[in-house]
N, C-alpha and C positions, 0 to 999 in steps of 0.2 A: 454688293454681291461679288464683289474683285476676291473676295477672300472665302466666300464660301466654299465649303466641303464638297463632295460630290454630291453624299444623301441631299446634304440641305438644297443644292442646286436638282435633283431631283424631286423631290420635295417641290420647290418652286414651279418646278414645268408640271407640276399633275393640279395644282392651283389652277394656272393659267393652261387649259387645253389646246392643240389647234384648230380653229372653228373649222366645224365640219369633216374633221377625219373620222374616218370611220377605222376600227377596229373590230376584224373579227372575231368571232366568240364561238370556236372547235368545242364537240364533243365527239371524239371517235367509240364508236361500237362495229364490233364485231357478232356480225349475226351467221351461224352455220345454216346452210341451205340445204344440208343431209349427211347422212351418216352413207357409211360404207363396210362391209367386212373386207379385211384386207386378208385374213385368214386366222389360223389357230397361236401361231408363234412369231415372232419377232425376227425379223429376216438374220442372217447371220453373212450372209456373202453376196455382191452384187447380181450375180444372179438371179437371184431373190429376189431382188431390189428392183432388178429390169425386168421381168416376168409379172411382177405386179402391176406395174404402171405399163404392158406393150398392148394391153386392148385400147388404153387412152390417145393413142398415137397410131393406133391399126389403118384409120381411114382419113389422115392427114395428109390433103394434098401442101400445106406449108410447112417450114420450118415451127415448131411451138416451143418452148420454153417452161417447165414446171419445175415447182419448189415442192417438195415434202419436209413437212416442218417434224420433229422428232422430237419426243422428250429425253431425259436426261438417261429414263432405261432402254433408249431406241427403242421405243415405241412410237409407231404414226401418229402424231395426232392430226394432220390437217394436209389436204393436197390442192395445191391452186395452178392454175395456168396464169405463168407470169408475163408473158407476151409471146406473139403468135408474130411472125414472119413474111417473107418469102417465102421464094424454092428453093434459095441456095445460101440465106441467109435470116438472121434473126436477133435484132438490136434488144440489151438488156439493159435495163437502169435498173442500177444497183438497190436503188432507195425501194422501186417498186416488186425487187425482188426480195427486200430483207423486212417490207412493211409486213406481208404476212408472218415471217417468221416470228416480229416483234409480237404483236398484236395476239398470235398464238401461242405467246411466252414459248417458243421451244429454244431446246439449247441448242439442238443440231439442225443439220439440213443436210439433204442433199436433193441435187438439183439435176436434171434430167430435160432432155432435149431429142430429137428424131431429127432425123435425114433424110427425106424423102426419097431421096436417088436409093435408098434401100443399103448405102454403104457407110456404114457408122464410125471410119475413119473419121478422127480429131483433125478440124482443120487449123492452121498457124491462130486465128483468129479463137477457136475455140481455144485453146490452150491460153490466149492470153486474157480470155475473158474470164476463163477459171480460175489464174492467178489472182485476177482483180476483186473477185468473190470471197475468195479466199482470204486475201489481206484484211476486207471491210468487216467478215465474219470472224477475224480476229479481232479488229477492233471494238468491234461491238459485243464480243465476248459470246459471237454463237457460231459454233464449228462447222466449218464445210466439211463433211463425209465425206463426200464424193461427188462427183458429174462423172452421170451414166448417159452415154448417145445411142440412141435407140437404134436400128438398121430391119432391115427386112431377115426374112425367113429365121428369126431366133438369133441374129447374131446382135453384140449390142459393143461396146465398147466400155472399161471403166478405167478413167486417169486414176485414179488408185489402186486398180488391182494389175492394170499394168505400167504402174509408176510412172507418168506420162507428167510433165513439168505442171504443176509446181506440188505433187507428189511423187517424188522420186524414191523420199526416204522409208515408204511404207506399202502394205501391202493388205487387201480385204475393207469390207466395212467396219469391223470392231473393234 
């Protein structure tokens, strides 16, 4: 076997299994637990965007974290809560931010977050978690839109409509 191929040395190991390994055997489904009207038209500016999703954040005493998955006309198709917080803080893994995306086939995202202190300044950290978003929904071939930070009394904040790193070069949702 000193000279065996790889197949054939694979080959060989499914012959002889390891006793008693267990291998798991995944099916993922996605099942929608409701629909929603989000309205008549397809947002066109963050505004829009944040206006939509501020009753979902109205009575949040933590930090929350959501993904709107988009198709390819910016259209909604799916709104999830990606992870929920602190007061002043809110840890995001990436995997479980981009599973819905995947799973919803959209092409875009954009990703939305509140403040409870009511002041929807970017903090150092948000910025560099948007970058990080950013880079993976390149990789994966599904575009970050934007990250909108939600604030009290209608104010909201958007790294892309006030070019805020790692949108600098651009401006609006579309």
């Amino acid at each position: 076997m000193k000279n065996a191929t790889q197949e054939e040395k694979v080959i060989d190991l499914m012959k002889r299994p390891i006793p008693k390994k267990k291998v798991g055997i995944i099916k993922l489904k996605m099942i929608r637990e409701g629909t929603s009207v989000y309205g008549t038209s397809r947002f066109q500016e963050p505004k829009e965007a944040a206006d939509m999703v501020r009753h979902l954040f109205e009575y949040a005493d933590r930090e929350m974290m959501m993904v709107m998955s988009l198709d390819a006309a910016m259209t909604p198709i799916a709104l999830e809560i990606v992870a929920v917080g602190g007061l002043s803080s809110c840890g995001v893994d990436a995997r479980d931010l981009f599973k819905h995306a995947i799973l919803s086939n959209a092409a875009k995202i954009i990703c939305f977050h509140n403040h409870p202190s009511g002041e929807p300044a970017p903090s150092r950290e948000d910025s560099l978690m948007t970058k990080r978003v950013k880079e993976a929904g390149e990789l994966l071939g599904i575009e970050l839109l934007d990250h909108i930070i939600i604030g009290s009394n209608g104010r909201y904040v958007s790294f892309k409509e006030d070019r805020i790193s790692p949108f600098e070069d651009s401006t609006g949702i579309a």
